[in-house]
FIDREN-233289 format. One line per field, with one value per residue (C-alpha): residue number from 1; residue in one letter; x, y, z. Coordinates in Angstrom, 1 decimal, padded with zeros to 4 digits. Example, Ala and Ser with C-alpha at 12.3 -4.5 7.8 and 13.67 -1.06 7.14 Angstrom:
# residues 2
num = (1 2)
residuo = (A S)
u = (012.3 013.7)
v = (-004.5 -001.1)
w = (007.8 007.1)
# end
This chain:
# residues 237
num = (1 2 3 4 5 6 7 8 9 10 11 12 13 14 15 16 17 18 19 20 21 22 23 24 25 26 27 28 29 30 31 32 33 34 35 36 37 38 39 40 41 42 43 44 45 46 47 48 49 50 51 52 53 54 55 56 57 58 59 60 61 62 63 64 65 66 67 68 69 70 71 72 73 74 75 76 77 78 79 80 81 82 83 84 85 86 87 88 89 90 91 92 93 94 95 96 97 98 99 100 101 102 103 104 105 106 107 108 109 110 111 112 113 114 115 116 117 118 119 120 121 122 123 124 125 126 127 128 129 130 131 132 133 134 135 136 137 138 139 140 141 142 143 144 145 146 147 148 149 150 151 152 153 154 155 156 157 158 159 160 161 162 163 164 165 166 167 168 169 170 171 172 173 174 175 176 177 178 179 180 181 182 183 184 185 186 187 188 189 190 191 192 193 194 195 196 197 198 199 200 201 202 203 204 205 206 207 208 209 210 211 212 213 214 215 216 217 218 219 220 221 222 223 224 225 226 227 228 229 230 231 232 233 234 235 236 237)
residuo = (X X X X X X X X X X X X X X X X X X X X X X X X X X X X X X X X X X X X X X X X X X X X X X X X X X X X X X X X X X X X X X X X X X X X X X X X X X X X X X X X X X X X X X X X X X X X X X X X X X X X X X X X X X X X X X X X X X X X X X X X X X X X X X X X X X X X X X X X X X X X X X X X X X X X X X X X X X X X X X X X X X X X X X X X X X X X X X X X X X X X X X X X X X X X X X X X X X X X X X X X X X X X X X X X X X X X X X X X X X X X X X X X X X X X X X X X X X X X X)
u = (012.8 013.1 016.4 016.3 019.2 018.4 020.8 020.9 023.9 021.3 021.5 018.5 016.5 018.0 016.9 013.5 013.4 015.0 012.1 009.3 010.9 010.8 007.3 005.9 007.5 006.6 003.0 003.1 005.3 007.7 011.4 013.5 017.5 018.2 022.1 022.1 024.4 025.6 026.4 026.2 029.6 029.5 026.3 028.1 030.6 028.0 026.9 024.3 022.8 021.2 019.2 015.2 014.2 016.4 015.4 017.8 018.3 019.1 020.8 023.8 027.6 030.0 027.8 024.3 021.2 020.6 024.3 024.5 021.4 022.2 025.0 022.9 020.6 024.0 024.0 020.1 017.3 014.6 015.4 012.4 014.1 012.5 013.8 014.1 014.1 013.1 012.6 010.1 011.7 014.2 011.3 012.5 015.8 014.3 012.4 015.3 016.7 013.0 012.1 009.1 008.2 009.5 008.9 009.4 011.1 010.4 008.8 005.3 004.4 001.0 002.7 005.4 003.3 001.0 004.0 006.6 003.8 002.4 006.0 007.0 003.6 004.6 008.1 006.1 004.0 006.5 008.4 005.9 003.5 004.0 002.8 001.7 001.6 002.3 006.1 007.1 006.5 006.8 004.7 006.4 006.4 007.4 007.9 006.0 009.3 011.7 009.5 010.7 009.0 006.8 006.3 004.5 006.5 004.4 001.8 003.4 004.7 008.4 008.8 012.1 013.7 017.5 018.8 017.1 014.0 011.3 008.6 005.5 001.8 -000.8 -002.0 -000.6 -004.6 -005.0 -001.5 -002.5 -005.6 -003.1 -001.2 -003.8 -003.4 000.6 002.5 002.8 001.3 001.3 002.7 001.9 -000.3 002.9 004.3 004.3 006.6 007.3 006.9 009.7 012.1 011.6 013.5 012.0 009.8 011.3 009.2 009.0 010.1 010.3 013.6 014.7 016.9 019.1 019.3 016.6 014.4 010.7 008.4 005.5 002.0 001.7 -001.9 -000.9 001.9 -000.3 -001.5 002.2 003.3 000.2 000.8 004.2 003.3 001.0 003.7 006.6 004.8 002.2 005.2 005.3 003.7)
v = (018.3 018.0 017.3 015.3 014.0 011.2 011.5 008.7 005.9 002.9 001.6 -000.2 003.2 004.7 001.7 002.1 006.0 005.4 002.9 005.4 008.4 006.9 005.5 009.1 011.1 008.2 008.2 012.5 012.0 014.3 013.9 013.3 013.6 011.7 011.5 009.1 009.8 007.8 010.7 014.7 014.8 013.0 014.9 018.5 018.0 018.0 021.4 022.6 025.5 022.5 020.8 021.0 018.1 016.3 013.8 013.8 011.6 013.7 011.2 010.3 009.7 012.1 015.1 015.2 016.1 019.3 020.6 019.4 021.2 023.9 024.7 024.0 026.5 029.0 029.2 027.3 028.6 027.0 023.4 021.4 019.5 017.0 015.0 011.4 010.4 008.5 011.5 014.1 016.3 017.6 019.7 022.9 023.1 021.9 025.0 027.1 025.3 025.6 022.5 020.9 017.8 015.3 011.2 008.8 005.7 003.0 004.7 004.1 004.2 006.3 008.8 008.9 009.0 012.2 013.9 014.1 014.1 017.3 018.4 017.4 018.9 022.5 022.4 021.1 024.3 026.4 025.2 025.8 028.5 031.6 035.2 037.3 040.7 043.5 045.1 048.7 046.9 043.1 040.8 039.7 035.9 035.4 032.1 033.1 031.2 034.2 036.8 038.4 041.1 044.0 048.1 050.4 053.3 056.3 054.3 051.1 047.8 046.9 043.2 042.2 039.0 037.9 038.8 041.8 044.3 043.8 046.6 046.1 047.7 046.6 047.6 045.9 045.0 043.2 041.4 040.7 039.3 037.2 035.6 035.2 031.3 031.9 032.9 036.0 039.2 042.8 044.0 047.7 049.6 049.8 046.4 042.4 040.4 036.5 034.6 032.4 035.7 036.9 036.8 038.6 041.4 044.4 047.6 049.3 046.6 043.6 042.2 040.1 037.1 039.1 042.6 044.6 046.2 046.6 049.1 047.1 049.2 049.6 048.0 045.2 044.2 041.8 040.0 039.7 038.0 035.6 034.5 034.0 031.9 029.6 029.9 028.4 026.9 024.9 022.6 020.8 017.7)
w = (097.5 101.3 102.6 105.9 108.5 110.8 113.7 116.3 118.1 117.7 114.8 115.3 116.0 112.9 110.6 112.0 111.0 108.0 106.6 108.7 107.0 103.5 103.8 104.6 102.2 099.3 100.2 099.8 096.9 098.1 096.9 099.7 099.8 103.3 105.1 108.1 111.2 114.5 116.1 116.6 115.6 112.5 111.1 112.3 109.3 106.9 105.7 108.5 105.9 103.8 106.6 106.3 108.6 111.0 113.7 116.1 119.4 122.4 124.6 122.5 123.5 123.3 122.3 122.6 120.7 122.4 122.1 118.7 117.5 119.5 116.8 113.9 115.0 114.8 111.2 109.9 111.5 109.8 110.0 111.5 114.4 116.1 118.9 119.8 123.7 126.0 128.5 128.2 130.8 127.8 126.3 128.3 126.8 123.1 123.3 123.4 120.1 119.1 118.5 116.4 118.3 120.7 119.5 122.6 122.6 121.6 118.6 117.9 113.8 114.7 116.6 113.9 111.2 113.2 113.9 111.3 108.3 110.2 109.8 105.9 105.4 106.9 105.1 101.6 101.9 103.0 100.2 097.6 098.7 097.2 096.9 093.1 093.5 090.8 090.6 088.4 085.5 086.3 088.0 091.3 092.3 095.6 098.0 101.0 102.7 101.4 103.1 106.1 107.0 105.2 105.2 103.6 102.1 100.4 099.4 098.2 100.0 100.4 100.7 102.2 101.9 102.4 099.3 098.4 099.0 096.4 095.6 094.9 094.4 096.9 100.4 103.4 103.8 101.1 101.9 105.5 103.8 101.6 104.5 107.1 106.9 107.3 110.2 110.2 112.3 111.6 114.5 113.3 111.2 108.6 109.4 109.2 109.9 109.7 112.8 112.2 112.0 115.4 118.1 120.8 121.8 123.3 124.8 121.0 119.2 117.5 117.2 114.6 114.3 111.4 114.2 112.2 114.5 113.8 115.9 117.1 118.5 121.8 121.0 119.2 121.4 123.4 120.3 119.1 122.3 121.9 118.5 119.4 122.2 120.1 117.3 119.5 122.5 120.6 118.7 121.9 122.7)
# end
């Protein structure tokens, strides 16, 4: 289940969305739970934690996209946002709220249908992709979503997620191995950590979005910036 927001003033745009939206996530056969909005006000009283797609105009009365998904981002960080607008020149500030996508008005069904089907796809597989690795005495199913980051700890992995810190028995090899197709990097011999986690990149560190620092090699520091950069910097159009 992928629950979307449409948040836009025209009601004209919103109906076209709407039927776009709809059509997409039929023809993947992926449930959908959608809420409609007129404004950045209106969806900002709906829980902002549930949120794994919204489309969101930037140029609305009152307050705007940007603002508005500015404080989304305070408390969901893994919403998919993509905007609406008839102006490029807002991709700058989207960054910083990390958008996926821009969509120019008026919208056109092709670019529609390339962009936010690349995005239900992502959030499908981030929603059902998942790690199998052997616990103490349990096999240990994990959504690839949950992880964080990893470490190695006298010759074992820890895997930690929001709620807790699960051990396991593997190599961080064979788990780098395991994610290669994700986004994730191993930032040191003895860590990996989740793309979508990071916040920035200090002279020893990686710091996360939750505070946790994680030591990154002086020889893989380059490599972390660059993945970073093609992590964040390639969701623009």
């Amino acid at each position: 289940m992928i629950t979307a927001a449409i948040v836009d003033d025209d009601p004209n745009i919103r109906e076209t969305l709407q039927a776009a939206l709809i059509k997409d996530t039929q023809k993947r056969r992926i449930p959908v739970q959608l809420s409609v909005c007129a404004s950045g006000s209106e969806f900002l009283t709906l829980p902002k934690e549930k949120w794994d797609l919204v489309l969101m105009d930037v140029e609305m009365p009152g307050q705007n996209g940007i603002e508005t998904a500015r404080q989304l981002r305070r408390v969901n960080e893994r919403a998919t946002i993509i905007f609406i607008t008839n102006y490029i020149q807002y991709a700058l500030e989207g960054y910083e709220v990390q958008a996926f996508r821009y969509l120019l008005k008026p919208i056109d069904a092709a670019q529609f249908e390339q962009v936010v089907g690349t995005a239900l796809d992502e959030i499908h597989h981030r929603q059902t992709a998942y790690l199998q690795l052997k616990g103490r005495s349990e096999i240990i199913r994990l959504a690839i979503d949950e992880l964080i980051y990893a470490e190695t700890e006298r010759g074992h992995l820890l895997l930690h997620t929001p709620a807790k810190v699960l051990e396991c028995y593997s190599t961080m090899e064979k788990l780098e191995q395991e994610l290669k197709q994700e986004a994730f990097f191993r930032c040191h011999s003895s860590f990996l950590v989740a793309l979508e986690a990071v916040r920035q990149i200090e002279k020893q560190d990686v710091v996360l979005k939750d505070g946790t620092r994680v030591p990154v090699s002086k020889n893989r520091k380059k490599g972390m910036k660059q993945a970073l950069t093609n992590f964040w910097g390639g969701k623009f159009l």
